[in-house]
C-alpha positions as CSV (number, residue, x, y, z in Angstrom):
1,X,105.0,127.2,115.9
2,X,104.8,123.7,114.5
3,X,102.4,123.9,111.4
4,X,99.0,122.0,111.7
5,X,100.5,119.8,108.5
6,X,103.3,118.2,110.3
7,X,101.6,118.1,113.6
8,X,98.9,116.0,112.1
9,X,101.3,113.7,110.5
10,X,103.0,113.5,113.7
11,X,99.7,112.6,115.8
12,X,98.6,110.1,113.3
13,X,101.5,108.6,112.2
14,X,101.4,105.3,114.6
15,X,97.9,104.9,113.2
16,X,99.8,104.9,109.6
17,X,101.8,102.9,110.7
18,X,99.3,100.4,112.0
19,X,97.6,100.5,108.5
20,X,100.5,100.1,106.3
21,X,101.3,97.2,109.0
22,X,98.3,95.2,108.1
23,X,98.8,91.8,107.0
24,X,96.9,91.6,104.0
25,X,99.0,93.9,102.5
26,X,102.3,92.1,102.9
27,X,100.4,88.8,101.8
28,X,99.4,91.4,98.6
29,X,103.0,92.6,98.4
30,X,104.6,89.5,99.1
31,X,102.8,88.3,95.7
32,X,101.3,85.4,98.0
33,X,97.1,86.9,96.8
34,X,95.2,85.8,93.8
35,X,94.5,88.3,91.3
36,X,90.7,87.9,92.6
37,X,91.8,88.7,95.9
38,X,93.9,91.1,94.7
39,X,90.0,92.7,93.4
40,X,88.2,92.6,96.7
41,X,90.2,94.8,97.9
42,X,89.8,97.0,94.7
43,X,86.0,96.7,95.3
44,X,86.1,97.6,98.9
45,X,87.6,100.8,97.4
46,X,85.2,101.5,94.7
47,X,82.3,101.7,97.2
48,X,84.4,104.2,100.1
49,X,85.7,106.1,97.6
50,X,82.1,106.4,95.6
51,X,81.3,108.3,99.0
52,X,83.9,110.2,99.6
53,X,84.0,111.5,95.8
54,X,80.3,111.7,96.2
55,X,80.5,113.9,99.4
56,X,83.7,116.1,97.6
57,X,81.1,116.7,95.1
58,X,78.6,118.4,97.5
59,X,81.1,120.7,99.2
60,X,82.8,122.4,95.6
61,X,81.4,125.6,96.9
62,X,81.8,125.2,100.7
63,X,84.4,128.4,101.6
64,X,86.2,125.5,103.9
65,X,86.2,122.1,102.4
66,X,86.1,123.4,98.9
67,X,89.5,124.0,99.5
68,X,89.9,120.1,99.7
69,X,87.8,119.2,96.5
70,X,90.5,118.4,93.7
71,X,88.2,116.9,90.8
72,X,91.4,115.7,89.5
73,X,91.7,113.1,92.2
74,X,88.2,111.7,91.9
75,X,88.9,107.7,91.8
76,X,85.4,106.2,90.8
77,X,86.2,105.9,86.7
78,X,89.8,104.8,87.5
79,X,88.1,101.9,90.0
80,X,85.9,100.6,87.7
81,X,88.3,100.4,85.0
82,X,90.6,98.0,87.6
83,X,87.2,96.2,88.4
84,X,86.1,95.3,84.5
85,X,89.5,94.1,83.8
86,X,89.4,92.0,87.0
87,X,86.1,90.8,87.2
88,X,84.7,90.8,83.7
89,X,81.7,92.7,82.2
90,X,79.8,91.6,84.5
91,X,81.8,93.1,87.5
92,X,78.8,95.1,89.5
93,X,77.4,91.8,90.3
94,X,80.0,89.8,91.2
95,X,80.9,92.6,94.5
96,X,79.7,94.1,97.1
97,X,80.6,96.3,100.3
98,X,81.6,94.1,103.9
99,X,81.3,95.3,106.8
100,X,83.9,97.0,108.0
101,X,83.3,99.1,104.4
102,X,79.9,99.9,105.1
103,X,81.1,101.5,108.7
104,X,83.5,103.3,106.8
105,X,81.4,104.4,104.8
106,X,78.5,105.5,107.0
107,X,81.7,107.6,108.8
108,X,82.2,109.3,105.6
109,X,78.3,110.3,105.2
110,X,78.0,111.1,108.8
111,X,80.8,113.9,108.8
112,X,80.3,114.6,105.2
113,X,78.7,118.6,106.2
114,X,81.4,119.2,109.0
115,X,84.3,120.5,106.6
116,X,86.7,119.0,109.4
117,X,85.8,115.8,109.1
118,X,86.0,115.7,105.2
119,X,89.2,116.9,105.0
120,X,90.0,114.1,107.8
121,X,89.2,111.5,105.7
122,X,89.8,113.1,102.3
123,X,93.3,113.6,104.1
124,X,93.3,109.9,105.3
125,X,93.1,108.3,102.0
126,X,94.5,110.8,99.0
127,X,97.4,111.3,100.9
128,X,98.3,107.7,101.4
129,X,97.5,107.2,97.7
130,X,99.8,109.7,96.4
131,X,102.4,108.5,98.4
132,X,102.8,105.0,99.8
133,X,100.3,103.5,97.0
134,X,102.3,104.4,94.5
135,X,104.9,102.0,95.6
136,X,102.1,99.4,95.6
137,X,101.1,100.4,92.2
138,X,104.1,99.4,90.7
139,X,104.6,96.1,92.7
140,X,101.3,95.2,91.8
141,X,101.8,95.3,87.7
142,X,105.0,93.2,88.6
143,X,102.9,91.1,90.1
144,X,100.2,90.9,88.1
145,X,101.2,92.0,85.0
146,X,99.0,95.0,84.7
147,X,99.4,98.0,82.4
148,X,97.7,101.2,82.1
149,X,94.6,100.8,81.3
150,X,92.8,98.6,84.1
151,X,93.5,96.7,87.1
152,X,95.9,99.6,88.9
153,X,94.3,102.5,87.8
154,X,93.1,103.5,91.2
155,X,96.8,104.9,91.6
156,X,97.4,106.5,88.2
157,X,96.8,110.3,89.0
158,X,98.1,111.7,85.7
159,X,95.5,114.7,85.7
160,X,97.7,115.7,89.0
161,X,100.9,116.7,86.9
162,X,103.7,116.4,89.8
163,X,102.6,114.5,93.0
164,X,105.2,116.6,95.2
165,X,104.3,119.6,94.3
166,X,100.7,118.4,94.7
167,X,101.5,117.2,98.2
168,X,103.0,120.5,99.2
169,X,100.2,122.3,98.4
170,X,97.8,120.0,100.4
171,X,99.9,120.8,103.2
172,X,99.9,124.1,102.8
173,X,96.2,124.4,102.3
174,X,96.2,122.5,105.6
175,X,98.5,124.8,107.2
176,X,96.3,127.6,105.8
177,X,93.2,126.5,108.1
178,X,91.7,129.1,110.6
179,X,91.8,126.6,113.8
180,X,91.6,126.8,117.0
181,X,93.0,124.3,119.4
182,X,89.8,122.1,120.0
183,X,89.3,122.0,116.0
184,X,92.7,120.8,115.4
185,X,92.3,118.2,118.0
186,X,89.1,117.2,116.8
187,X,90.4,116.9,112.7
188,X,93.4,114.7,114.4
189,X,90.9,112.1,115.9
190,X,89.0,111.8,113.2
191,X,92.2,111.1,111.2
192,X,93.2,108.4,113.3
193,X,89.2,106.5,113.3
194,X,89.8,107.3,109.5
195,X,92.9,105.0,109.9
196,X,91.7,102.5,112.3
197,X,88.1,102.0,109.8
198,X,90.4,101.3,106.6
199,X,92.4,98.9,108.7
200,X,89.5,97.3,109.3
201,X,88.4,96.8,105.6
202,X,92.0,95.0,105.4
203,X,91.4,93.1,108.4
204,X,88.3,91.8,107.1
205,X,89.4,91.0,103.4
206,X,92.8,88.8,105.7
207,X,90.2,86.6,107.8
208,X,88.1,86.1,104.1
209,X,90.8,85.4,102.6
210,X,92.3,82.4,105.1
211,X,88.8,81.0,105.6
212,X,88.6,80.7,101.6
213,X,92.0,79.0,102.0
C-alpha cells in the first residue's frame, strides 16, 4: 500500500510545480529583483507565517496536530531579522499584508482547529522550505550579498540539526496518521488550495512589481 507521504506528494506535485513555476521567482532567481523587491516578498511571509506559527502554537497539546508542531521551525524571529536588515528600524511601517496574503491567511485561521487542515498547510510551506528554499537561500546571498544574520534568515533552520533526517520523520509522522479515505482526500485538497493561495502572493508581488516598473 502506497504510504499517505508519497501519495500526497504525488497528488500535489503539479500544484508544486505550478508554484516553483511562478514568475516572480525566476525574475528573483534570475537576479533581475531589487533588494526591496526582493523584501515584499519577505514581508508577505512574515504576516502567513505569524498565523501559521500562531495557530502551531494553539495546537502543542492537540493528540493530532501536536504531532506537527516543531517549535524549532517557528519563522517569525528569523523574518523580522531579514525585514530590519532590509527595510531599516523602521520596518513594521514600511509593510503590510496584500491581498492574496490576507486570503491566505484567513485560510490558515479558518482550518486552524481541524488538525487536517494545519498539517495541510504546515505541510505546504515547511516542507518546501526545507527543501527547495534552501536552494534559493543560497542564490539569494549571491545575489544580494547576505550573511547570516539578516536578510535570508527565513531559511536558516539550524535548531533542526539535519534537514533529511528531519524530512523523513515528517513523512513518517504523516504516514503514521489514522485516516480513512475521505480524510486523506480531504488533507490532499487542502494541500493543493495551500499551493494555489501562495502562488497567488507571488502572482500579486509580479504584477506590483511590473506596474512599479
Amino acid at each position: 500500500m502506497t504510504s499517505f507521504s508519497d501519495t500526497l506528494k504525488s497528488a500535489t506535485w503539479s500544484d508544486h510545480q505550478s508554484a516553483e513555476d511562478e514568475s516572480y521567482l525566476k525574475e528573483l532567481m534570475g537576479g533581475r529583483l531589487t533588494e526591496l523587491e526582493y523584501g515584499e516578498m519577505v514581508a508577505q511571509h512574515y504576516f502567513a507565517y505569524v498565523a501559521l506559527d500562531r495557530a502551531a502554537r494553539a495546537l502543542e497539546s492537540h493528540p493530532v496536530a501536536g504531532r506537527f508542531v516543531f517549535p524549532e521551525l517557528y519563522r517569525e524571529d528569523a523574518l523580522e531579522r531579514d525585514l530590519r536588515t532590509i527595510f531599516g528600524a523602521g520596518w513594521r511601517e514600511r509593510i503590510g499584508p496584500s491581498k492574496a496574503t490576507r486570503t491566505l491567511v484567513a485560510r490558515i485561521e479558518q482550518v486552524a482547529d481541524w488538525p487536517g487542515g494545519y498539517i495541510a498547510h504546515h505541510y505546504t510551506r515547511y516542507m518546501g522550505d526545507l527543501s527547495g528554499g534552501q536552494f534559493i537561500r543560497m542564490e539569494l546571498q549571491k545575489i544580494y550579498g547576505y550573511a547570516k544574520g539578516g536578510g535570508v534568515d527565513f531559511y536558516v533552520f539550524d535548531q533542526v540539526g539535519s534537514l533529511p533526517r528531519f524530512k523523513n520523520e515528517y513523512r513518517a509522522r504523516l504516514d503514521a496518521l489514522n485516516l480513512d479515505d475521505r480524510e486523506r482526500q480531504r488533507i490532499i485538497r487542502e494541500v493543493r488550495l495551500a499551493y494555489q493561495l501562495n502562488t497567488e502572493v507571488l502572482a500579486e508581488l509580479l504584477h506590483v512589481v511590473k506596474a512599479a516598473a
